[in-house]
TIVEX-210529 format. One record per residue: residue in three letters; x, y, z of N, C-alpha, C, O in turn. Coordinates in Angstrom, 3 decimals, m for minus. Example, Ala and Ser with C-alpha at 12.3 -4.5 7.8 and 13.67 -1.06 7.14 Angstrom:
# residues 2
ALA 13.190 m5.690 7.800 12.300 m4.500 7.800 13.200 m3.300 7.800 14.236 m3.319 8.465 $
SER 12.850 m2.250 7.080 13.670 m1.060 7.140 12.900 0.030 7.870 13.409 1.138 8.039 $
# end
This chain:
# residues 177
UNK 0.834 m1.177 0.000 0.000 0.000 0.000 0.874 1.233 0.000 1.891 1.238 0.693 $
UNK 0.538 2.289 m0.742 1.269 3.515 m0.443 0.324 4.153 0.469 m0.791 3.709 0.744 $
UNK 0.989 5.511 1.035 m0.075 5.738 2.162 0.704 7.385 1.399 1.821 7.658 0.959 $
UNK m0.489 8.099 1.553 m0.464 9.827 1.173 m1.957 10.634 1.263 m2.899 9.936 1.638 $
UNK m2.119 11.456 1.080 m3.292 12.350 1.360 m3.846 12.762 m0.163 m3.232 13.383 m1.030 $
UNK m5.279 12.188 m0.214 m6.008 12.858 m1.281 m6.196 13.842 m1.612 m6.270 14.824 m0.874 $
UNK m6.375 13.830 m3.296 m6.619 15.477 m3.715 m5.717 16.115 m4.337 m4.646 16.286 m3.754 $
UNK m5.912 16.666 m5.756 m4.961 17.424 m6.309 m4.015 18.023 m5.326 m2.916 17.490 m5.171 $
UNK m4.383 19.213 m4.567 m3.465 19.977 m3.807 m2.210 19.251 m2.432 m1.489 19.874 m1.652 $
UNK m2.404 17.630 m2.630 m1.700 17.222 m2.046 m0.553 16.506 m3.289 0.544 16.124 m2.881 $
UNK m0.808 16.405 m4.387 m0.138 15.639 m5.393 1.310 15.154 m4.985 1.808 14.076 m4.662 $
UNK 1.713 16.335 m5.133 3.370 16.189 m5.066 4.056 17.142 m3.417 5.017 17.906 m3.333 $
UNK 3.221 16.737 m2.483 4.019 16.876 m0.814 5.170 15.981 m1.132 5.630 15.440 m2.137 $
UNK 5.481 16.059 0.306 6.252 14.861 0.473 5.787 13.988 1.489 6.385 12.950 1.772 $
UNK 4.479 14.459 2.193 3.580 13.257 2.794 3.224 12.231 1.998 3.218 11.070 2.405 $
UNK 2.810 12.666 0.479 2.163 11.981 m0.761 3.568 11.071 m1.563 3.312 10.485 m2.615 $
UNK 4.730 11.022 m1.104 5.830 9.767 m1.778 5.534 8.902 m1.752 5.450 8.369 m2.858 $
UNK 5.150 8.076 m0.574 4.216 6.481 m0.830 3.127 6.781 m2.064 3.379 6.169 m3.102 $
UNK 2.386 7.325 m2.076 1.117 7.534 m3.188 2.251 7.248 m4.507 2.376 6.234 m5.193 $
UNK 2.801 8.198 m4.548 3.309 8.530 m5.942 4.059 7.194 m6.217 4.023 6.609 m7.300 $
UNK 4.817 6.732 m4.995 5.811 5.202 m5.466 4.476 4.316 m6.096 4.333 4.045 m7.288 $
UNK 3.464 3.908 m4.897 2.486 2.973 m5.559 2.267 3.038 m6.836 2.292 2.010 m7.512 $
UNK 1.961 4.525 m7.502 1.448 4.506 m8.613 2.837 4.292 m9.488 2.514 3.866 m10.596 $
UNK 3.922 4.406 m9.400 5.036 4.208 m10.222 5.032 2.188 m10.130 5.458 1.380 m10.955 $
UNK 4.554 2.025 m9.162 4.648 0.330 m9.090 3.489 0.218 m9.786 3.979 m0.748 m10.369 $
UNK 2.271 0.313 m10.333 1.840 m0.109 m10.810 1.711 0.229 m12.223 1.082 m0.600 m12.882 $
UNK 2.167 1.270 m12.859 2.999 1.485 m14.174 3.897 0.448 m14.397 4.045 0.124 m15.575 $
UNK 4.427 m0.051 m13.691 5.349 m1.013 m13.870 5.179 m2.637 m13.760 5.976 m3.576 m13.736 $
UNK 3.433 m2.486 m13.693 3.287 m3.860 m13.312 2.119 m4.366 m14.273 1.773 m3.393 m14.944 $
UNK 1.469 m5.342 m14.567 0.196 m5.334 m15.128 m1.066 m5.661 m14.146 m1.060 m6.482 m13.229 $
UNK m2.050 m4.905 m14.514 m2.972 m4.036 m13.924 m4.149 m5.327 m14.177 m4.812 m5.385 m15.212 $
UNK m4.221 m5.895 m13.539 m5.290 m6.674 m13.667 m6.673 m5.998 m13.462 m7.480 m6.019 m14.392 $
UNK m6.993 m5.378 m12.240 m8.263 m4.634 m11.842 m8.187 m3.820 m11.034 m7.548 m4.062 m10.009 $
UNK m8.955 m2.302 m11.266 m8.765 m1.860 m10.364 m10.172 m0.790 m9.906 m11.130 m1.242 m10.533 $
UNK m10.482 0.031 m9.340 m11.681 0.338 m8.652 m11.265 0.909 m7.692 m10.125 0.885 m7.230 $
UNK m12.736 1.798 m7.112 m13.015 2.679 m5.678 m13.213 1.522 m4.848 m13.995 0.628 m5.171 $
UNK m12.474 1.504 m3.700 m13.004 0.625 m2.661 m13.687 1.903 m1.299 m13.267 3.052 m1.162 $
UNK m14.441 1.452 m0.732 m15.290 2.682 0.672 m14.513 3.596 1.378 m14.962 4.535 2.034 $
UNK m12.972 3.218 1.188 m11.715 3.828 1.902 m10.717 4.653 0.825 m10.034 5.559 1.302 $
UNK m10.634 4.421 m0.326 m9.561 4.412 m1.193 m9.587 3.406 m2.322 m10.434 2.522 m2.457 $
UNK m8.247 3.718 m3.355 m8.464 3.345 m4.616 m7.639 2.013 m4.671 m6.412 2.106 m4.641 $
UNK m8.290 0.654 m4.758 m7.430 m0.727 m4.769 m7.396 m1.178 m6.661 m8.085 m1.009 m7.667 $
UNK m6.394 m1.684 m6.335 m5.762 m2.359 m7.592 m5.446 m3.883 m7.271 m4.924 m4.194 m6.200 $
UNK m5.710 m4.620 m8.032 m5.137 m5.772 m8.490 m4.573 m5.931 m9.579 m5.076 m6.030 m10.698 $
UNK m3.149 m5.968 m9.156 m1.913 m5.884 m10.258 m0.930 m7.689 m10.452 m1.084 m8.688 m9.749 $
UNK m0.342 m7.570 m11.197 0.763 m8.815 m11.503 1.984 m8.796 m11.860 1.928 m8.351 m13.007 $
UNK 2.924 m8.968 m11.646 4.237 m8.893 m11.803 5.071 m10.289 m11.840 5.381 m10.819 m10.773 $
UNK 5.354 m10.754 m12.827 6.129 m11.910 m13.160 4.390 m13.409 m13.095 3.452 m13.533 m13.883 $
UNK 4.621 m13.950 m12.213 3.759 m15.487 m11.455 3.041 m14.583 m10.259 2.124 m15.121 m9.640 $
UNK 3.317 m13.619 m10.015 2.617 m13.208 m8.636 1.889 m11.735 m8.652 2.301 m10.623 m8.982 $
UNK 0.870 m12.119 m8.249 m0.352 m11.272 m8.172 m0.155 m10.381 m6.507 0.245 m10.788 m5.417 $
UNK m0.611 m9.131 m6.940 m0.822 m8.083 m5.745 m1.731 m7.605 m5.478 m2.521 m7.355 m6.389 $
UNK m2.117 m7.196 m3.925 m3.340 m5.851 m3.855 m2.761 m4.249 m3.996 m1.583 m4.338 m3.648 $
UNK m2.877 m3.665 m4.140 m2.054 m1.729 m4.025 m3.432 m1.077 m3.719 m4.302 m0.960 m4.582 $
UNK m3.565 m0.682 m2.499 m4.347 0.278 m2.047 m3.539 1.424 m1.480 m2.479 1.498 m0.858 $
UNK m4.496 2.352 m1.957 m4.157 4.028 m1.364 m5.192 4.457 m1.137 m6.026 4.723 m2.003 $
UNK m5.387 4.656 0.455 m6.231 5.105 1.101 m6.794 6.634 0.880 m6.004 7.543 0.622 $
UNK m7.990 6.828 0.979 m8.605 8.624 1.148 m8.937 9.018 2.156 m9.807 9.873 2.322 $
UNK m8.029 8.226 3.375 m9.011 8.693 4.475 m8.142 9.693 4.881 m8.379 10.196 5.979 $
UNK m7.396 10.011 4.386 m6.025 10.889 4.978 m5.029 10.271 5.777 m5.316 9.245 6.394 $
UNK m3.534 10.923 5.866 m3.082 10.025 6.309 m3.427 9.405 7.674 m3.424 8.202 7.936 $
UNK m3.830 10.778 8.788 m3.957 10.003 9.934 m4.997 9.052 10.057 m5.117 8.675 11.223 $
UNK m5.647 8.627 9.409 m6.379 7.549 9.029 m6.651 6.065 8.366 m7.583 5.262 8.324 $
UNK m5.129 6.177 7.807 m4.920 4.953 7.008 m5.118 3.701 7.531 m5.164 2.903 6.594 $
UNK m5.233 3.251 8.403 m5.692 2.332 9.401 m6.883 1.497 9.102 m7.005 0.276 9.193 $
UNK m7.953 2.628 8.632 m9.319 2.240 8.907 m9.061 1.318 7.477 m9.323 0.115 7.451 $
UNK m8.619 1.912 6.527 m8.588 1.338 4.832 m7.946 0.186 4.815 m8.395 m0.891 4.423 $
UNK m6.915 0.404 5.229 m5.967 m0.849 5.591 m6.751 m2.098 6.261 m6.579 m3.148 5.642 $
UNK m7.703 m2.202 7.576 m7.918 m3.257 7.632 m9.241 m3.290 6.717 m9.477 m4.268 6.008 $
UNK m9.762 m2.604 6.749 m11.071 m3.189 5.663 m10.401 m4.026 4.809 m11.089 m5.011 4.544 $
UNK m9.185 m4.021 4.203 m8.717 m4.443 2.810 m8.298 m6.130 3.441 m8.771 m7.206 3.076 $
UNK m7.341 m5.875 4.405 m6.919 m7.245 4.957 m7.914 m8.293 5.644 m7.763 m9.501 5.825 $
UNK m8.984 m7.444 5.972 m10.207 m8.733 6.276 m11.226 m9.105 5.138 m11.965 m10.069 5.336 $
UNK m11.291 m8.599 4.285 m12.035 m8.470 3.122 m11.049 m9.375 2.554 m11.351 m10.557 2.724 $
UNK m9.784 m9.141 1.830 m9.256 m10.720 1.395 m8.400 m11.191 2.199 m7.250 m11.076 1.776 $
UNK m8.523 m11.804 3.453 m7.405 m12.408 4.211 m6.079 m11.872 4.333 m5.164 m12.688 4.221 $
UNK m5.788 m10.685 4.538 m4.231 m10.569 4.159 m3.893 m10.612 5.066 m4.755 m10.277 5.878 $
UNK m2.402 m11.041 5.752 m2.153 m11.256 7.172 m0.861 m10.004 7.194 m0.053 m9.766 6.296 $
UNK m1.005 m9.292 8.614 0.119 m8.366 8.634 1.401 m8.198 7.977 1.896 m7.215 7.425 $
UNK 1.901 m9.583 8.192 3.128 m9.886 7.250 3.543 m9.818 6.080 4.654 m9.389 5.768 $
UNK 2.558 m10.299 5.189 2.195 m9.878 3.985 1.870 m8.332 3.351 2.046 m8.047 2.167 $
UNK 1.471 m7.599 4.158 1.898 m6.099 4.165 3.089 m5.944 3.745 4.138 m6.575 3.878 $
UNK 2.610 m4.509 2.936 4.163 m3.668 2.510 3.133 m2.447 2.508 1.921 m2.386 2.299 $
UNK 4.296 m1.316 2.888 3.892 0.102 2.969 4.707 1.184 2.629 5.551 1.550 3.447 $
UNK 4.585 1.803 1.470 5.450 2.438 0.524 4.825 4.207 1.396 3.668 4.622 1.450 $
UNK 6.223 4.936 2.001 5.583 5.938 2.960 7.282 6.854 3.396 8.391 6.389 3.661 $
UNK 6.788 8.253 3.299 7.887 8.921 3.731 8.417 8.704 4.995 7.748 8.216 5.905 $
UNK 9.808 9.103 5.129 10.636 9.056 6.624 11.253 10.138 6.668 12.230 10.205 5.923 $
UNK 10.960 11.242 7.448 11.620 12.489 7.405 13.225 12.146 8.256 14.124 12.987 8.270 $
UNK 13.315 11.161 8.737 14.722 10.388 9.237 15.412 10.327 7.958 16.357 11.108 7.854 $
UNK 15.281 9.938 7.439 15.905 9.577 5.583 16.516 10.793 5.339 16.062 11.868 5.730 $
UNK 17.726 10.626 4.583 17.752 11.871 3.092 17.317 11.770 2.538 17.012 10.640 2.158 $
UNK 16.806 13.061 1.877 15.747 12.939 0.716 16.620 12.086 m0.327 17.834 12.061 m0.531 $
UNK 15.461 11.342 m0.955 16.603 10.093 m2.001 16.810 8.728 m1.807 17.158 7.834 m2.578 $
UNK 16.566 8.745 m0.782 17.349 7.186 0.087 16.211 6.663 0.253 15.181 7.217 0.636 $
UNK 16.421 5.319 m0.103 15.351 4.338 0.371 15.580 3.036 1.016 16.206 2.118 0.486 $
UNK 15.002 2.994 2.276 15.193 1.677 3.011 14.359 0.763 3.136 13.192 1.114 2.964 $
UNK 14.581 m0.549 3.432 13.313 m1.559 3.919 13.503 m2.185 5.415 14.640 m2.489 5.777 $
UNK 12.646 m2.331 6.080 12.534 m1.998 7.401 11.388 m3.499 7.788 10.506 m3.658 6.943 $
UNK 11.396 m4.353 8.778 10.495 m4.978 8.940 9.831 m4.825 10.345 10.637 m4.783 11.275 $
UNK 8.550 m4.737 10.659 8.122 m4.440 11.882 8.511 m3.020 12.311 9.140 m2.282 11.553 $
UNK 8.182 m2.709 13.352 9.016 m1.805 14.364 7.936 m0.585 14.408 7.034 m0.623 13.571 $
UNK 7.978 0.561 15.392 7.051 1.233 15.469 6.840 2.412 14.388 7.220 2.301 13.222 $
UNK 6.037 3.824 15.025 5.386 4.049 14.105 6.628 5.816 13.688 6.464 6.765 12.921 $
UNK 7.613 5.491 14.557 8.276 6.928 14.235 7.945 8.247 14.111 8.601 9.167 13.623 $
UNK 6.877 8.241 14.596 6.314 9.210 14.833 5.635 9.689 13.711 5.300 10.866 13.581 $
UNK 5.361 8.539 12.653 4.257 8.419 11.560 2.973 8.707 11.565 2.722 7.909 10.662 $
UNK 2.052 9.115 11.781 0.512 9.006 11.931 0.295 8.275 10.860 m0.406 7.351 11.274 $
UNK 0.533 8.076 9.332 m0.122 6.851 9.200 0.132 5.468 9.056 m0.467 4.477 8.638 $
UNK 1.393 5.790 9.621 1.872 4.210 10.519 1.742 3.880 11.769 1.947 2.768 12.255 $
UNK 1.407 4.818 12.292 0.846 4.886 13.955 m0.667 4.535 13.517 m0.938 3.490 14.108 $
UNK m1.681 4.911 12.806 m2.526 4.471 12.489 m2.612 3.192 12.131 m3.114 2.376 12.904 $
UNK m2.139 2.832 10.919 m1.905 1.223 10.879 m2.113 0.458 11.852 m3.033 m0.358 11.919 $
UNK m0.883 0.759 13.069 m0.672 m0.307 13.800 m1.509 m0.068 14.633 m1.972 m1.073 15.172 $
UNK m2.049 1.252 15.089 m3.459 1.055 15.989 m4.474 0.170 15.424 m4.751 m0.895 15.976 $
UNK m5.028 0.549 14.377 m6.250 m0.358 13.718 m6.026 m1.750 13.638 m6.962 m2.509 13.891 $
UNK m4.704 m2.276 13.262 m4.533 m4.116 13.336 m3.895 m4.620 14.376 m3.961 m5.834 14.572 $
UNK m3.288 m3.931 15.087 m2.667 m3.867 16.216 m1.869 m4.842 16.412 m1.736 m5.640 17.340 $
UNK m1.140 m4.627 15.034 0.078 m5.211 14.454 1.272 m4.170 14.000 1.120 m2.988 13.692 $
UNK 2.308 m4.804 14.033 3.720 m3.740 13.972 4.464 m4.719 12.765 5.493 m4.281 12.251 $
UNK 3.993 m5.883 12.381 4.768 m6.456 11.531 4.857 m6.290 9.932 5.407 m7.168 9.267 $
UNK 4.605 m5.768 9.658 4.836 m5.437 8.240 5.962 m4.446 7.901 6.786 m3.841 8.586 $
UNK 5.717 m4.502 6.717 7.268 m4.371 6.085 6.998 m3.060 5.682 5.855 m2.809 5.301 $
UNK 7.981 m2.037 5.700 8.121 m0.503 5.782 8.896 m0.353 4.575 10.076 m0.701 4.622 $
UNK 8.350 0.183 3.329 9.170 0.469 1.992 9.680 2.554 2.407 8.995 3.547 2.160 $
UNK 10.860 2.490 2.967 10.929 3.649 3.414 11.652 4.813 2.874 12.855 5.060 2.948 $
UNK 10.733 5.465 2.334 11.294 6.855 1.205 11.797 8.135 1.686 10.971 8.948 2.102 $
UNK 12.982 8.413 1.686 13.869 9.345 2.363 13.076 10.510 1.852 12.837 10.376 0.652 $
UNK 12.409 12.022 2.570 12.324 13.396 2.436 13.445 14.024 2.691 13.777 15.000 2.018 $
UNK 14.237 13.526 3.763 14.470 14.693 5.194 13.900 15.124 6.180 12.812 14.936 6.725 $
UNK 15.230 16.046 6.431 14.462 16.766 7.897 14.262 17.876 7.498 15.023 18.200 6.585 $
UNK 13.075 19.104 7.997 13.173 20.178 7.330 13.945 20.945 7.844 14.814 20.487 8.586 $
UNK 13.836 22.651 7.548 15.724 23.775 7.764 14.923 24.135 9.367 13.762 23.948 9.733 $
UNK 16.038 24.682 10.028 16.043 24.546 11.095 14.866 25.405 11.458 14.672 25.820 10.316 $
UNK 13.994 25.952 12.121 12.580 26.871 12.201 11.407 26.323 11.514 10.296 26.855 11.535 $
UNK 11.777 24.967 10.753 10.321 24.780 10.202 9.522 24.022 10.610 9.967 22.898 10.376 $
UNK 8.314 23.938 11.232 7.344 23.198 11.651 7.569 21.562 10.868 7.754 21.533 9.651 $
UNK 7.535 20.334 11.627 7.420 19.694 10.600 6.379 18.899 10.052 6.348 17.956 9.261 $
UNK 5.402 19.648 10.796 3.743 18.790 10.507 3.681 19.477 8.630 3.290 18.792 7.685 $
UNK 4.313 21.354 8.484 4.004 21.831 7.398 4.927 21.463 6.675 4.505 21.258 5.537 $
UNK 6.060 21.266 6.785 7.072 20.634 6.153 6.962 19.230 5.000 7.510 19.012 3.920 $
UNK 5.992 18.465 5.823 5.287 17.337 5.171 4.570 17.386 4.449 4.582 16.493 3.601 $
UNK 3.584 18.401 4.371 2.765 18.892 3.675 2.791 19.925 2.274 1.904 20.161 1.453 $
UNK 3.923 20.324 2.360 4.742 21.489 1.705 4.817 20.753 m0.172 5.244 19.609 m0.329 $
UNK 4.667 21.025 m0.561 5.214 20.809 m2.500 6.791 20.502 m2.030 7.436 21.048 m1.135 $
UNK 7.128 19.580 m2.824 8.879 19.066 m3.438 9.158 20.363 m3.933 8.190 20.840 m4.525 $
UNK 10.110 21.061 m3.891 10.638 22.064 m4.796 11.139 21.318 m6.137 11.508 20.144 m6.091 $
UNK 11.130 22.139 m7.452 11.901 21.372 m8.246 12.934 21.095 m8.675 13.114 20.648 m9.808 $
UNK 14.250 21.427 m7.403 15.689 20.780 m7.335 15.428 19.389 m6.602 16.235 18.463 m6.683 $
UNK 14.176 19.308 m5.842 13.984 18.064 m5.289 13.437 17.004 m5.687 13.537 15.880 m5.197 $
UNK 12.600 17.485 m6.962 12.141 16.682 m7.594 12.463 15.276 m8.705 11.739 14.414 m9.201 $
UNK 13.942 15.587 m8.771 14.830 14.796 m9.595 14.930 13.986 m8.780 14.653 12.870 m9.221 $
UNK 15.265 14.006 m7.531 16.116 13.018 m6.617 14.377 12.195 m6.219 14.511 11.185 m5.527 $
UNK 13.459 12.409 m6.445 12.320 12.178 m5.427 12.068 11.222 m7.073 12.120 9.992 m7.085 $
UNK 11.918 11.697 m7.802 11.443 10.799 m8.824 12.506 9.307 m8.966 12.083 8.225 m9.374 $
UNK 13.668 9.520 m8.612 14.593 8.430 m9.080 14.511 7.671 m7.591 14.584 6.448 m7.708 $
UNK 14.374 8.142 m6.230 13.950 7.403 m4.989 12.479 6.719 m5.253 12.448 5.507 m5.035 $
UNK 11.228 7.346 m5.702 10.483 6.409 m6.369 10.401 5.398 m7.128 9.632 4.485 m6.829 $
UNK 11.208 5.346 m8.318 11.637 4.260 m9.071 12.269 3.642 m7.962 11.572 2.721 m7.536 $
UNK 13.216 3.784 m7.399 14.018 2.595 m6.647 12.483 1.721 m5.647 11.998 0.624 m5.923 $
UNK 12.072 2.615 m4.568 11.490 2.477 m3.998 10.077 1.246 m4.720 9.432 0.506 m3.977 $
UNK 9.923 1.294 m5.899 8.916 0.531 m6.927 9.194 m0.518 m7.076 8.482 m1.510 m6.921 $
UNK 10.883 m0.424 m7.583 11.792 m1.452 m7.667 12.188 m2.543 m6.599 12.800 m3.576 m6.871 $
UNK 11.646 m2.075 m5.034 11.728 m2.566 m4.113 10.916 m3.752 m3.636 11.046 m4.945 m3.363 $
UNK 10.037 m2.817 m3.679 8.526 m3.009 m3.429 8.410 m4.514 m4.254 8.184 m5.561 m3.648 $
UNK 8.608 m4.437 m5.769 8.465 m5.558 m7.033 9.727 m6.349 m6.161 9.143 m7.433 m6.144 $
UNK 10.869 m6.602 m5.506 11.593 m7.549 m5.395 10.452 m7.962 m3.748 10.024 m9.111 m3.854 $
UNK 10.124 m7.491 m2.847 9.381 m7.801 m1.944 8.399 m8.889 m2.443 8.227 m10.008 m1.960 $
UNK 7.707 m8.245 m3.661 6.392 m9.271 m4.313 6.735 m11.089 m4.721 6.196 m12.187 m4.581 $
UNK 8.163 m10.400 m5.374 8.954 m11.889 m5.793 9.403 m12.697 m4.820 10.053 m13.736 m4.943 $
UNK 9.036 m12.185 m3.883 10.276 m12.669 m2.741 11.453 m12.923 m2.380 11.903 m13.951 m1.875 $
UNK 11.945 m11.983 m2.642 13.266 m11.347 m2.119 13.370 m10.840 m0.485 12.444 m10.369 0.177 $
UNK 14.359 m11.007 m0.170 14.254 m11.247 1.060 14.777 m9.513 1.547 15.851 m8.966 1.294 $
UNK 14.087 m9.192 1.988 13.952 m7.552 2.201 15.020 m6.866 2.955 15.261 m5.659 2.943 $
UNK 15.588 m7.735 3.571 16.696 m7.553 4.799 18.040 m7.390 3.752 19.187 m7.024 4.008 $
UNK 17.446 m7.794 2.534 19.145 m7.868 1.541 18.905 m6.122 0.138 19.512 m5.634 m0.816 $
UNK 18.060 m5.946 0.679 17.980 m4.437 m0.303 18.206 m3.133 0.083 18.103 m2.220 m0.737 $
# end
């Protein structure tokens, strides 16, 4: 799942990098089906022998929770099987890590997540922003447009981040990327 905030005027934050990776993973994948689900927009995609769900929630981020389990009790998905494509203002902008379990970093919509399944195990596809300059709020910081010196590095951390995500699906062992 990517996790970001609906609505043109959120397009290109840097709360909205999970959104934007998802949708770069599924450009890259074949699109079996996809549709409004009551929470957000799900896809059923394929990549190589193996089939995926990609939901991106509308409930906003501090809400992603609620979408998330609707989706995992609706087709069985078990925590583990989770992946969550989502900014880390810990990161340099650019950098992308994979992370398994662990808390919510002071995420709201990974703090959400794990409130609603009240699970910590899933796998964290984690897209470097930064931190913002020293005086800046960082609730607005998150919220703020990529400038477009940042936008080069944010588009090629997406591709990687897609690229990740697709070795996760294959099963690749996440601890080695």
């Amino acid at each position: 799942m990517g996790l970001g905030n609906p609505g043109r005027k959120y397009r290109w934050t840097r709360h909205n990098v999970g959104w934007i990776a998802a949708e770069r993973l599924l450009e890259s994948s074949e699109l079996i089906a996809d549709g409004k689900w009551p929470d957000g927009q799900l896809a059923l995609a394929g990549s190589g022998n193996r089939r995926f769900l990609m939901l991106k929630p509308e409930t906003y981020m501090n809400n992603s929770g609620r979408a998330v389990v609707q989706v995992m009790e609706r087709y069985r998905v078990a925590p583990e099987q989770v992946a969550v494509l989502h900014d880390d203002i810990d990161i340099q902008l650019g950098d992308v890590r994979v992370k398994r379990g662990g808390g919510s970093g002071g995420h709201q919509g990974l703090a959400s997540m794990i409130e609603a399944t009240g699970e910590r195990c899933f796998t964290r596809v984690r897209i470097g922003i930064g931190r913002p300059p020293e005086g800046v709020d960082p609730a607005e910081y998150v919220l703020a447009q990529f400038t477009e010196s940042e936008r080069e590095k944010v588009r090629d951390a997406v591709a990687r981040a897609a690229e990740v995500a697709l070795g996760l699906i294959a099963g690749e062992d996440s601890e080695k990327r």
